[in-house]
C-alpha positions as CSV (number, residue, x, y, z in Angstrom):
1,X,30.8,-85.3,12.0
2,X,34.5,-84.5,12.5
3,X,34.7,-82.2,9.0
4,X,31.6,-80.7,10.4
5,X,33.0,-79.8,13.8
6,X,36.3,-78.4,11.8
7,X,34.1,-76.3,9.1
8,X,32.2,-74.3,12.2
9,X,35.5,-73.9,14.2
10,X,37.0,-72.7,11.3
11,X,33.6,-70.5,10.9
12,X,33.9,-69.1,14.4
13,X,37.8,-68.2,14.0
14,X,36.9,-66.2,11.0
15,X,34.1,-64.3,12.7
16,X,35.6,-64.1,15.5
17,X,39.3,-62.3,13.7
18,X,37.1,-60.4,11.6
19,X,35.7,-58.4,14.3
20,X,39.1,-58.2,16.2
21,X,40.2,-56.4,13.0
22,X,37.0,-54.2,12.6
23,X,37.1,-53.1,16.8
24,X,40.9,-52.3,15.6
25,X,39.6,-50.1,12.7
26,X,36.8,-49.0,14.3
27,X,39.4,-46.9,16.3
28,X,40.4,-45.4,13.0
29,X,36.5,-45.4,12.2
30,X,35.1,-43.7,15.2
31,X,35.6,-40.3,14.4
32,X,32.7,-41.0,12.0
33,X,30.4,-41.6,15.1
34,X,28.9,-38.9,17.0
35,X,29.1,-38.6,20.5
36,X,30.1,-41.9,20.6
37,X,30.9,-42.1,24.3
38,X,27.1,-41.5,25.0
39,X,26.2,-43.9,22.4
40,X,28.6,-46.9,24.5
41,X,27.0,-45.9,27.6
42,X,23.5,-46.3,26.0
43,X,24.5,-50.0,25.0
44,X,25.8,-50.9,28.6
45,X,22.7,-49.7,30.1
46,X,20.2,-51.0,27.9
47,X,22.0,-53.2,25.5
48,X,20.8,-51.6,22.6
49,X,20.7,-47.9,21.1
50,X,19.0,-46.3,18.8
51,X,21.1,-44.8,15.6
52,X,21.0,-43.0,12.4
53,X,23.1,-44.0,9.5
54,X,24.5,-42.5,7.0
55,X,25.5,-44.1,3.8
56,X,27.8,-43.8,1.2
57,X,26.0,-44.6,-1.8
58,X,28.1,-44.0,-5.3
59,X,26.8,-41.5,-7.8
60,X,24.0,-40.0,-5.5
61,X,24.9,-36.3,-6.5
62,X,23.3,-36.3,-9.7
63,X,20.3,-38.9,-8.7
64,X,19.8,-36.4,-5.7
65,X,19.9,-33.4,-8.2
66,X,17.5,-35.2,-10.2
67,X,14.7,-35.8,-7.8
68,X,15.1,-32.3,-6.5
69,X,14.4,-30.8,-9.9
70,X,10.9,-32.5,-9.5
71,X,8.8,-29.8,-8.7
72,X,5.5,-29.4,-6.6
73,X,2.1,-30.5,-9.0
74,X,0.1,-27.6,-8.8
75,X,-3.4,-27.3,-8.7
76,X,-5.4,-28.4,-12.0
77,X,-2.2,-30.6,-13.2
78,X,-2.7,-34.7,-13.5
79,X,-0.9,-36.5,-10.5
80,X,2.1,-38.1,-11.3
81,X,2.9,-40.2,-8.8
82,X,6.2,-41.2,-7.7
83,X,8.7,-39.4,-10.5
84,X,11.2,-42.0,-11.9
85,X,13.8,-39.4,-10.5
86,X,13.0,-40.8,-7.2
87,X,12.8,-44.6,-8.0
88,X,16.1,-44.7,-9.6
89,X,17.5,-42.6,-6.7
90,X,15.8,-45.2,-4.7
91,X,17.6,-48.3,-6.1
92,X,20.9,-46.8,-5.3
93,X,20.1,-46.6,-2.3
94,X,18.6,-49.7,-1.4
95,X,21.6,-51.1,-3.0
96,X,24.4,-49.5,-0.7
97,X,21.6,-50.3,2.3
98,X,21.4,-53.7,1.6
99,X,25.2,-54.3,1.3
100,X,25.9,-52.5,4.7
101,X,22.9,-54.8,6.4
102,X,24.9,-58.0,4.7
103,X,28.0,-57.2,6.4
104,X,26.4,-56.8,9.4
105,X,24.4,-60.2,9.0
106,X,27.6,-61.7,8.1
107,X,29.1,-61.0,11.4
108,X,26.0,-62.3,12.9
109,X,25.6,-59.5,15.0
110,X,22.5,-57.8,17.1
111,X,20.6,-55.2,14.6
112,X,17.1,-53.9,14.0
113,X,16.5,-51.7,11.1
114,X,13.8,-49.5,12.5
115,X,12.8,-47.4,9.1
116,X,14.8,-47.7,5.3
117,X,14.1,-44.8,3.4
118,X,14.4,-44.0,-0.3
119,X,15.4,-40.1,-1.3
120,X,17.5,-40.1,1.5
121,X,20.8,-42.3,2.2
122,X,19.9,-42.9,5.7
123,X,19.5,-46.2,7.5
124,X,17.7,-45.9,11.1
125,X,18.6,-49.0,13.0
126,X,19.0,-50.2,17.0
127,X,22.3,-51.8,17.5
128,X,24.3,-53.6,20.2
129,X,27.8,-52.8,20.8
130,X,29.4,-55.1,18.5
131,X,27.1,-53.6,15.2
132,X,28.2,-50.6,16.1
133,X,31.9,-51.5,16.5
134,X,31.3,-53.1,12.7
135,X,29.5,-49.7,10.8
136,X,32.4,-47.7,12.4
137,X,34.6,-50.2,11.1
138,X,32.5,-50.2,7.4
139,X,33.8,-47.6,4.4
140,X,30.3,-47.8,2.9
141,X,29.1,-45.9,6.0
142,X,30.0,-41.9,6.5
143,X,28.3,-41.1,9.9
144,X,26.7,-42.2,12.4
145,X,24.6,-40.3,15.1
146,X,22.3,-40.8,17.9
147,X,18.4,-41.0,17.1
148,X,17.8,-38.3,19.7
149,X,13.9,-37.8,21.0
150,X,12.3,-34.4,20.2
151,X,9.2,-32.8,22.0
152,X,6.5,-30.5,21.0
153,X,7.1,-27.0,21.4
154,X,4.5,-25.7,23.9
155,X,4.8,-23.7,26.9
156,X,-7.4,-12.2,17.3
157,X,-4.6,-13.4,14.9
158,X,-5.3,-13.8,11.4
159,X,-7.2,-10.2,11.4
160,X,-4.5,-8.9,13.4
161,X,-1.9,-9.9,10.6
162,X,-3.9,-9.4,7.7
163,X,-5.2,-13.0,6.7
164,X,-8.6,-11.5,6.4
165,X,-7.2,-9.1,3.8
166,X,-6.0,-12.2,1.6
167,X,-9.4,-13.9,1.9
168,X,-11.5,-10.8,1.1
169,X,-8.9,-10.8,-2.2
170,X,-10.0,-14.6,-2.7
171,X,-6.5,-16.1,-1.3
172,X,-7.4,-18.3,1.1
173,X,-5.4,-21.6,0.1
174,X,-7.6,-23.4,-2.0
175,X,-6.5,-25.9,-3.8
176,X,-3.1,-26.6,-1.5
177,X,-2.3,-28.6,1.0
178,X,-0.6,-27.7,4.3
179,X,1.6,-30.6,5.6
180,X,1.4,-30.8,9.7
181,X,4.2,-33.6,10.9
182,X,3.4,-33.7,14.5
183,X,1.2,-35.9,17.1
184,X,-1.2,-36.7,14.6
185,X,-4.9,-35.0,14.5
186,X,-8.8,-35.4,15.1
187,X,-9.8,-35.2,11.9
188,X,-13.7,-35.6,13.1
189,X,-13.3,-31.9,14.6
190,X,-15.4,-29.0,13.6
191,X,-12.5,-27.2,12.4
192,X,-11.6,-30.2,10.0
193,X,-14.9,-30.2,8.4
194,X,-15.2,-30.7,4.3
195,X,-11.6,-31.2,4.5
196,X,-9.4,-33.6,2.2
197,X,-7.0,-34.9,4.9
198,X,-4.0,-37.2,3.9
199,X,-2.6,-39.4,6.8
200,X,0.2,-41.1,7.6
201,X,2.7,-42.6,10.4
202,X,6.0,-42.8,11.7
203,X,6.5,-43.9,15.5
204,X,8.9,-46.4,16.4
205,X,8.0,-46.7,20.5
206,X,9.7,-46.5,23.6
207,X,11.1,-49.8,23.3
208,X,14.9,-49.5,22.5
209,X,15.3,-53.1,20.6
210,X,11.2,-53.6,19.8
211,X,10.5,-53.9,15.9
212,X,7.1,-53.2,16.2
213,X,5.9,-49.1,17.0
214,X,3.2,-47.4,18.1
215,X,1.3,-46.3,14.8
216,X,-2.6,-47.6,15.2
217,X,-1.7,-50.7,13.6
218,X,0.6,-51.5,16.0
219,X,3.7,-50.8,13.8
220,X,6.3,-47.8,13.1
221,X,4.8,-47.2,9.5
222,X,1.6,-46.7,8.9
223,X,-0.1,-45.4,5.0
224,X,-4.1,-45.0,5.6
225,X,-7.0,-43.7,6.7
226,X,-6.7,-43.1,9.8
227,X,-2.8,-43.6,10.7
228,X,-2.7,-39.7,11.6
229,X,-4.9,-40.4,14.9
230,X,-3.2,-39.1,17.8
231,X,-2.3,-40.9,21.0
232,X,-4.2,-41.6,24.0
233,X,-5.5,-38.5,26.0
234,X,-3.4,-39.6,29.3
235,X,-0.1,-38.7,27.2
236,X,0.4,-35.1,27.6
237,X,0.8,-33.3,24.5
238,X,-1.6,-35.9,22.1
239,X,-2.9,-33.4,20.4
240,X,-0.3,-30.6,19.9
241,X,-1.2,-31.6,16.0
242,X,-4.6,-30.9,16.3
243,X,-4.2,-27.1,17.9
244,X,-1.3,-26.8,15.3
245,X,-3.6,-28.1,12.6
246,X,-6.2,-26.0,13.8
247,X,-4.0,-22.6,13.3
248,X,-2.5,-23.2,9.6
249,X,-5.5,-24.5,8.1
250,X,-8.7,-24.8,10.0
251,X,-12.2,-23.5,8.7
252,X,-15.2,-23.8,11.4
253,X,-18.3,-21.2,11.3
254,X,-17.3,-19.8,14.0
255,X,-13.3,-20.3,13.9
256,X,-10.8,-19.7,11.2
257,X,-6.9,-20.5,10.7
258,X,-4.9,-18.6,8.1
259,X,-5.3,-20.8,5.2
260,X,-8.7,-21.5,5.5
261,X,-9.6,-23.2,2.8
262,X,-6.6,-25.5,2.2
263,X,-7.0,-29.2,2.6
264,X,-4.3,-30.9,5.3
265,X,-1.2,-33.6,5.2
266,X,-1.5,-35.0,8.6
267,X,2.0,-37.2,9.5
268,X,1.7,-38.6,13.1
269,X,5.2,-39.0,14.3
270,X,5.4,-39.1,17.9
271,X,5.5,-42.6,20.3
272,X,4.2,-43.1,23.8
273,X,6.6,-42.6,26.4
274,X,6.2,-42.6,30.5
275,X,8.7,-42.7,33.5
276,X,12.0,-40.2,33.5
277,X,11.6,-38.7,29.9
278,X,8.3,-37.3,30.7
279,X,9.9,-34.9,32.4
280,X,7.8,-34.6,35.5
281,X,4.5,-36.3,33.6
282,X,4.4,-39.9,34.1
283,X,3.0,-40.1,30.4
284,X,3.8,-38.3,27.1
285,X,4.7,-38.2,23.4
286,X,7.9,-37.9,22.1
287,X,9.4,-38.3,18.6
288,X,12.8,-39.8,17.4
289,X,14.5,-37.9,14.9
290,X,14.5,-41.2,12.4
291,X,10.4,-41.1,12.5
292,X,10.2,-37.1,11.6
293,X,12.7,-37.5,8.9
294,X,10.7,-40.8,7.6
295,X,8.0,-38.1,7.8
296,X,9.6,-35.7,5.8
297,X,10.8,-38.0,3.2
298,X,7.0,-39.2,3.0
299,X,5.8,-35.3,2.4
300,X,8.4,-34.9,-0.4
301,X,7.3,-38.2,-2.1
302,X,3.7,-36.9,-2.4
303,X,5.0,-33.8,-4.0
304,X,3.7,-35.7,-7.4
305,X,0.1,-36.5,-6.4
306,X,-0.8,-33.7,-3.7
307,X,-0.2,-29.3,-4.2
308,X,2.1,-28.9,-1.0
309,X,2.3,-25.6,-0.4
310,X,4.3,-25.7,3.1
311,X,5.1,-28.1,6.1
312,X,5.2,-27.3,9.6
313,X,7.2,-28.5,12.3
314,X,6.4,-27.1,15.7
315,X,8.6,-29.4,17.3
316,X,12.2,-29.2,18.9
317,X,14.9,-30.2,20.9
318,X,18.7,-28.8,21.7
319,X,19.7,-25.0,21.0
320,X,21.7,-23.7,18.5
321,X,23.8,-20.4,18.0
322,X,25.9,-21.3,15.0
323,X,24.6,-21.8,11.7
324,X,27.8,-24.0,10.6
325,X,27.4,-26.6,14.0
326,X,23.9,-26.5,13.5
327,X,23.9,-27.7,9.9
328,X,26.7,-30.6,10.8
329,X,24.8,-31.7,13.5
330,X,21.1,-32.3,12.1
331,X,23.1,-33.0,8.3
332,X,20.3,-35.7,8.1
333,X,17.2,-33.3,8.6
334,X,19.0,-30.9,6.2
335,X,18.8,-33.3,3.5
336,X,15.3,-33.9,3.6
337,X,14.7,-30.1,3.9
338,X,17.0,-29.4,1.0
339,X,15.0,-31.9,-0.8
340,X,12.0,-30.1,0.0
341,X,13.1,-26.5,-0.6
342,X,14.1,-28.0,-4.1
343,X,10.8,-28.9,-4.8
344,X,9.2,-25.3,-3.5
345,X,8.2,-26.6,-0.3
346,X,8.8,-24.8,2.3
347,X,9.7,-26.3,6.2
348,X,8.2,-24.2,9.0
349,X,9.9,-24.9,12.2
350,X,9.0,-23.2,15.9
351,X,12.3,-21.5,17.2
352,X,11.7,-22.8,20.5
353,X,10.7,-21.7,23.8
354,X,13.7,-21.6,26.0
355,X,13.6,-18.0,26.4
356,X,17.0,-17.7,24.6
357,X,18.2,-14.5,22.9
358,X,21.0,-16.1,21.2
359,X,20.5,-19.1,20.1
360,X,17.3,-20.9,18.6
361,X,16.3,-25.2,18.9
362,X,16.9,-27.9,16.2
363,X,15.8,-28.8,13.5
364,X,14.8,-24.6,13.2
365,X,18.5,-23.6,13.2
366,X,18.9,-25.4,9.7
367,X,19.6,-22.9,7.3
368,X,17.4,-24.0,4.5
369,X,14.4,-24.4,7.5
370,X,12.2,-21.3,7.7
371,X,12.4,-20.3,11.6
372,X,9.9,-18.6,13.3
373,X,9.7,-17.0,16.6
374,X,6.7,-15.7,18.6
375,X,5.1,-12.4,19.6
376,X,2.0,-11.2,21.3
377,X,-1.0,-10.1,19.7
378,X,0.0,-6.8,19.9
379,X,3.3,-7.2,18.1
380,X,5.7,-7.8,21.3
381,X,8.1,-10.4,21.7
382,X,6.6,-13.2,23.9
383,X,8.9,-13.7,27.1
384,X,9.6,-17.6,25.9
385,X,10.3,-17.0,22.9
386,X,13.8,-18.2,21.7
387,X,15.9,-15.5,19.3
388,X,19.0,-15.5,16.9
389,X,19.9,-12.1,15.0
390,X,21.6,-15.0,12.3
391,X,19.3,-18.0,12.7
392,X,15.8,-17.0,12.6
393,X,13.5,-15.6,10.1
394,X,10.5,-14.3,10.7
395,X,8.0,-13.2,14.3
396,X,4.4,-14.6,14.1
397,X,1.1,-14.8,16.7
398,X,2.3,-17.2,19.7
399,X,1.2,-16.0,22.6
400,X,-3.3,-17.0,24.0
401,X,-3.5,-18.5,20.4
402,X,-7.2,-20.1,20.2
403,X,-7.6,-23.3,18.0
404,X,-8.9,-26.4,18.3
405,X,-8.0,-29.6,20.4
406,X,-8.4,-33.3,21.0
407,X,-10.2,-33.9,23.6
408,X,-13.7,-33.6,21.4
409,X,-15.3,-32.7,18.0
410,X,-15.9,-29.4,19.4
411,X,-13.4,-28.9,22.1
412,X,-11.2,-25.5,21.9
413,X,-8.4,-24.0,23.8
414,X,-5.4,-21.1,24.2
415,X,-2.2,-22.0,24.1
416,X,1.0,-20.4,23.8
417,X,4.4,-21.0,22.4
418,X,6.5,-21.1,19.3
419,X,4.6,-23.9,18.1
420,X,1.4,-22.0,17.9
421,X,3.2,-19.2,16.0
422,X,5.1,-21.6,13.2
423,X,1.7,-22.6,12.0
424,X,0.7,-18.6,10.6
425,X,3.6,-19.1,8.6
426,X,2.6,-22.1,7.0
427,X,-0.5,-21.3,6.0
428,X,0.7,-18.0,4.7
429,X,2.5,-20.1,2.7
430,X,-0.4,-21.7,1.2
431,X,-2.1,-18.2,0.3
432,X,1.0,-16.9,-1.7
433,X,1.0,-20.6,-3.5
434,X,-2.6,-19.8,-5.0
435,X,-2.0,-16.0,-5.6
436,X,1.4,-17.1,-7.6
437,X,2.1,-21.0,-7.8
438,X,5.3,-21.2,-9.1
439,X,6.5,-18.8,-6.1
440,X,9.3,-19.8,-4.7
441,X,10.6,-20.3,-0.9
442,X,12.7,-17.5,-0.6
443,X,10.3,-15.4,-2.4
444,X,7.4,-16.0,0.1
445,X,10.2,-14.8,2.9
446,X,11.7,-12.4,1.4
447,X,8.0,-11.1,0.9
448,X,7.2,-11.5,4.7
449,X,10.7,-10.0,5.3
450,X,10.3,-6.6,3.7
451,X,6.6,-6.3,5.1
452,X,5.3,-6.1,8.8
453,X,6.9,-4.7,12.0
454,X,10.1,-5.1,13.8
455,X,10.5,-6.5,17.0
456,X,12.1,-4.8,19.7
457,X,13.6,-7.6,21.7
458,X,13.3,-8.3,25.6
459,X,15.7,-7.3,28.5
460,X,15.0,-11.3,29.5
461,X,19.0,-11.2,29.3
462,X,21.5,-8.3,28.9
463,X,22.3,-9.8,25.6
464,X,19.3,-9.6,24.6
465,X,18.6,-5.8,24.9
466,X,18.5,-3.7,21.7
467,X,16.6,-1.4,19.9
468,X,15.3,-3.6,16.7
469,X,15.5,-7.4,15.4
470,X,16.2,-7.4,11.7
471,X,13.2,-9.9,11.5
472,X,9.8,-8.7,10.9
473,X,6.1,-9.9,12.0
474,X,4.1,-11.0,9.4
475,X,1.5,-9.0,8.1
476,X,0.0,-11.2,5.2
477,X,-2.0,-8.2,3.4
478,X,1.0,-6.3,3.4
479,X,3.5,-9.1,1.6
480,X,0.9,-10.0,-1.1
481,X,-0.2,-6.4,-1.8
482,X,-3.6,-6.5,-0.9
483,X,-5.9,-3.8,0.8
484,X,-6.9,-4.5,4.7
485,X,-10.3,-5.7,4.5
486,X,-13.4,-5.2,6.7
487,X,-13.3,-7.8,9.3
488,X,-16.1,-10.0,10.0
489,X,-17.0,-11.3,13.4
490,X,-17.6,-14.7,12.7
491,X,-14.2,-15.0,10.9
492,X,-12.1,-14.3,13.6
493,X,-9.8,-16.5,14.9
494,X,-6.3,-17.3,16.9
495,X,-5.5,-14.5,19.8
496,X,-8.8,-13.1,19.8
497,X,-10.5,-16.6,21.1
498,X,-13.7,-16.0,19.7
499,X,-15.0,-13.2,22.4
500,X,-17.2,-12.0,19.4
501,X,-19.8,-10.2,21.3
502,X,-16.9,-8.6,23.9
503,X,-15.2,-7.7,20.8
504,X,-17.7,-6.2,19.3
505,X,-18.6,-4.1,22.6
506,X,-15.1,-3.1,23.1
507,X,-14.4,-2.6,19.2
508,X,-10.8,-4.5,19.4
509,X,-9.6,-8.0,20.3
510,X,-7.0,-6.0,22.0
511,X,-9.2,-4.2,24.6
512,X,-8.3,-5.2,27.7
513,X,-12.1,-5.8,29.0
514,X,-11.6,-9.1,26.0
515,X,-8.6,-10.3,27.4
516,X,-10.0,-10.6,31.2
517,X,-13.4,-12.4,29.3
518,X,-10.9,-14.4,27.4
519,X,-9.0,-15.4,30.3
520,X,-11.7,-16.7,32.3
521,X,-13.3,-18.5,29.9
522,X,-9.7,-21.0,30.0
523,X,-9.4,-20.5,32.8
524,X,-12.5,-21.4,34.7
525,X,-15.2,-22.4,32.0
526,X,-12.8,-24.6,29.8
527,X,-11.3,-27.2,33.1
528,X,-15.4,-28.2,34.0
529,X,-18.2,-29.8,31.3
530,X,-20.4,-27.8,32.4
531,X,-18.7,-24.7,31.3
532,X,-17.4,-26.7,27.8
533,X,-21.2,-27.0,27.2
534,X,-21.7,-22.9,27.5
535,X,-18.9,-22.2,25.4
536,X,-19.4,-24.6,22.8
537,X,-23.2,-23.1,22.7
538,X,-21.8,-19.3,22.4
539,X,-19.4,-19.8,19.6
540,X,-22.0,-21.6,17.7
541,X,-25.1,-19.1,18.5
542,X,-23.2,-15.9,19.0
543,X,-21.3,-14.8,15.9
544,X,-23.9,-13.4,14.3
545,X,-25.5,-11.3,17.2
546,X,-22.1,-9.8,17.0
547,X,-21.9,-8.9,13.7
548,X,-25.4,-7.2,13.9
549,X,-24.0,-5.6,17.4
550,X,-20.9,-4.6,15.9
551,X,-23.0,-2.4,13.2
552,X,-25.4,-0.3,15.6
553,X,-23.3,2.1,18.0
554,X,-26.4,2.2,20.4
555,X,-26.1,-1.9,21.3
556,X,-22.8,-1.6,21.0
557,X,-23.3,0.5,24.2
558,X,-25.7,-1.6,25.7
559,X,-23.4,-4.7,25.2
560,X,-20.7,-3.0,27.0
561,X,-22.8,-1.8,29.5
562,X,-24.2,-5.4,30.3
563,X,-20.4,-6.7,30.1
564,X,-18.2,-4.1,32.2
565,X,-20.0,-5.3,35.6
566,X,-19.0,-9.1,34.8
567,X,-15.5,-7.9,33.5
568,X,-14.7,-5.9,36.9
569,X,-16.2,-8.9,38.7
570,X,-13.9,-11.2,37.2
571,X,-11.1,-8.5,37.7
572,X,-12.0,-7.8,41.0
573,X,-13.3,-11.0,42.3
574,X,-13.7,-10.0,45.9
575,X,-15.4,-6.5,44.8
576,X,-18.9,-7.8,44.6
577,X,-19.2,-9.6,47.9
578,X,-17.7,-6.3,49.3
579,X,-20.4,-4.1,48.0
580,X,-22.9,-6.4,49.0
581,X,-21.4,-6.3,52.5
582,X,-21.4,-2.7,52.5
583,X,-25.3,-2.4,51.2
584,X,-26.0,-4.7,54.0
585,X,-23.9,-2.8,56.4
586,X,-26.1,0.2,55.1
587,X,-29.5,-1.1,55.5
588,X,-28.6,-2.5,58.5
589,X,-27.5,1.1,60.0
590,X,-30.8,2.5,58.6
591,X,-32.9,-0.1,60.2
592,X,-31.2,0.4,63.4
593,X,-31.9,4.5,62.9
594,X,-35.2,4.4,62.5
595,X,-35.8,2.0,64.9
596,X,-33.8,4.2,67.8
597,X,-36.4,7.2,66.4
């Protein structure tokens, strides 16, 4: 009993020196840790935090190079599943992983690991104080930063910018697969219909120290049918992914997105959250940055077995105005979107909606990301738009954007924001990956680059006052060299909202008689069932009556005869009761007349 007693006092000393020794190197360690005072202040208020780690695992450099020269499958080619590029980059990895985690058990010190991942030498992990005190302390780890929470970005298109030209040429992303990491999707929507739709999960919870996550399964990984199913509806924002999904790649009869045809990736990254980081909402979704790279690791491991033409990330945080401090400070999301880029897979990120002219949000400012701001319908810079002469890339349709939402099969609505205008990009993407597959990234840009508009930018700030961006709107026909096509009614879609009899009338989705109409209907007959009911019943009955109205000048005149009274009474709201007040004032006056004679 005695030698027992002496052999765990002995074992306690040892522990017990071992982390005096590492707190005393972890001052010599620390610089490795950012924001580290925000990190200590997160353990003494909820005894845990949340971290990202990076590791230093020997002769990565050429297993990284390796994988990366793995390129997309394209269409046609036999699946090859996971290349053995990745599983031998894998086992390095898992090595140095697993001999950081046995130090740490060895100490006997509070740890989760939230998510391990494979192409990337990351560990995401919630610690207590003295873990943390032990990686600074540990020369297999490089860095260590925060797992910060993310938000979606939210705040007659593919005509407009010439998708309808790459259809009528036969590009309409057939055959390629749009990836969507976001808050997951309703995959039973009209717009999803006939659609081969890949899902997966990544959402560790509120919880700071809880291994479990909020994936349908009741975990923070999730590989399956149906793992891509979006949150509850009471959490604002559930189904950001489904109007983003909607845009890139949707295909109803009555509603298109750009790639119309191309079949979807759906990750579902974000957690259920409520109280003070809501914001203002006592319920919401938010993503750690851990889950959406776990996400983008998962894309680039499908690059074997699926066509990925693009992903799309309309989702950000902080704001950036320096490439160099943008790239340091999201190095993790840089190596997964290296990885990516590598493979010709483009990442798609919103700029944000801060309404900033000189800077732009993370993970967009990445240099290898492709960022993308948002204009109006008409071309114009949208007034929340973020902007960076440096950072971003290209302007896209952001602003009244019509696509499809969560709430039913058949359920639609207009939303603005940079995350409604990343998603064009993406599924341009997938048309110039069918017109030429082995295009590359910077090919597809420098394509929508040299094409399109500029944008004059806003006087939203002094700074931002100028006569031209150097980035250009995209205008799809032009990039691919194809001739504007004829545009059908019924294949409208995005800023237009599917007015196809107003548009018809008026000739233009720009006509200002379709904006009022299209402004009314979200406003007033999208927030009650019973107006739901009327819309759902026109965009299924009417595109056709407008394509035969659209042919015949004499109903287009009649059309726009019958409409211009209901669009000045929507206008005008009080102008109606007002002339029926005067006609009654007038009969009135001419009773009283005859009357007195």
């Amino acid at each position: 009993m005695l030698k027992k007693c002496k052999t765990l006092f002995a074992a306690l000393i040892l522990i017990s020196i071992t982390l005096i020794l590492s707190a005393g190197k972890s001052e010599a360690g620390a610089e490795k840790t950012l924001n580290r005072s925000g990190l200590l202040t997160a353990i003494q208020n909820n005894g845990y935090v949340k971290i990202l780690v990076t590791l230093n695992v020997p002769g990565i450099d050429p297993l990284r190079r390796a994988s990366a020269g793995v390129k997309v499958i394209r269409p046609g080619e036999s699946p090859m599943g996971v290349p053995a590029e990745d599983l031998a980059l894998s086992s390095q990895i898992s090595t140095a992983a697993n001999t950081v985690l046995s130090k740490l058990d060895a100490y006997s010190v509070g740890y989760n690991v939230t998510h391990t991942y494979s192409t990337l030498p990351l560990l995401a992990m919630s610690v207590d104080q003295a873990s943390l005190i032990a990686l600074e302390a540990d020369t297999d780890v490089t860095r260590i930063s925060e797992d910060k929470l993310v938000k979606p970005l939210l705040n007659n298109t593919v005509s407009i910018f010439g998708a309808t030209a790459a259809w009528a040429s036969g590009y309409t992303g057939e055959g390629w697969y749009v990836a969507i990491i976001d808050t997951g999707i309703r995959k039973t929507h009209a717009m999803f219909t006939g659609k081969n739709i890949v899902e997966a999960c990544f959402a560790n919870g509120q919880e700071l120290s809880d291994t479990r996550g909020h994936c349908p399964n009741g975990f923070n990984e999730m590989i399956a049918s149906g793992s891509a199913a979006h949150q509850p509806g009471s959490f604002s924002g559930y189904d950001h992914g489904t109007h983003v999904a909607g845009i890139a790649a949707g295909n109803s009869p009555y509603l298109k997105g750009v790639a119309k045809d191309s079949d979807i990736i759906a990750v579902q990254v974000f957690s259920r959250f409520s109280g003070g980081d809501c914001g203002g909402a006592d319920y919401c979704v938010l993503a750690y940055d851990s889950d959406i790279i776990k996400g983008l690791e998962h894309v680039y491991s499908l690059r074997g077995t699926y066509s990925i033409a693009a992903v799309n990330m309309s989702l950000g945080g902080e704001t950036f105005s320096d490439q160099a401090t943008c790239d340091t400070a999201y190095s993790e999301y840089k190596l997964a979107v290296d990885n990516l880029r590598s493979a010709g897979i483009a990442t798609v990120i919103a700029a944000g909606n801060d309404s900033a002219c000189d800077a732009i949000s993370a993970p967009a400012c990445i240099s290898s990301a492709v960022a993308v701001g948002a204009v109006t319908d008409s071309g114009a810079e949208a007034d929340f738009t973020n902007w960076h002469p440096e950072l971003m890339d290209l302007w896209a349709p952001g602003v009244d954007i019509f696509s499809s939402t969560g709430a039913s099969d058949s359920s639609f609505a207009s939303w603005s924001g940079t995350s409604m205008a990343a998603p064009h990009v993406t599924g341009t993407y997938a048309l110039f990956k069918q017109d030429t597959p082995g295009i590359t990234v910077d090919e597809v840009l420098e394509a929508l680059s040299s094409t399109g508009d500029f944008v004059t930018t806003s006087e939203k700030d002094p700074i931002c006052t100028g006569p031209m961006t150097e980035e250009r709107v995209i205008q799809i026909g032009d990039a691919m060299g194809v001739a504007p096509a004829a545009v059908s009614i019924g294949e409208s879609s995005g800023g237009g909202g599917g007015c196809f009899i107003a548009t018809a009338a008026y000739g233009s989705y720009l006509a200002p008689e379709v904006n009022i109409l299209k402004r009314f209907r979200d406003s007033y007959l999208m927030t009650n069932h019973a107006g739901r009911w009327f819309v759902n019943i026109y965009y299924k009955y009417s595109p056709p009556a407008a394509e035969y109205i659209s042919r015949h000048d004499s109903l287009r005149l009649t059309a726009r005869g019958l409409l211009t009274p209901v669009v000045y009474s929507i206008k005008y709201p009080y102008a109606p009761a007002l002339a029926l007040l005067l006609l009654l004032i007038a009969a009135y006056r001419k009773k009283v007349k005859r009357n007195a004679g």
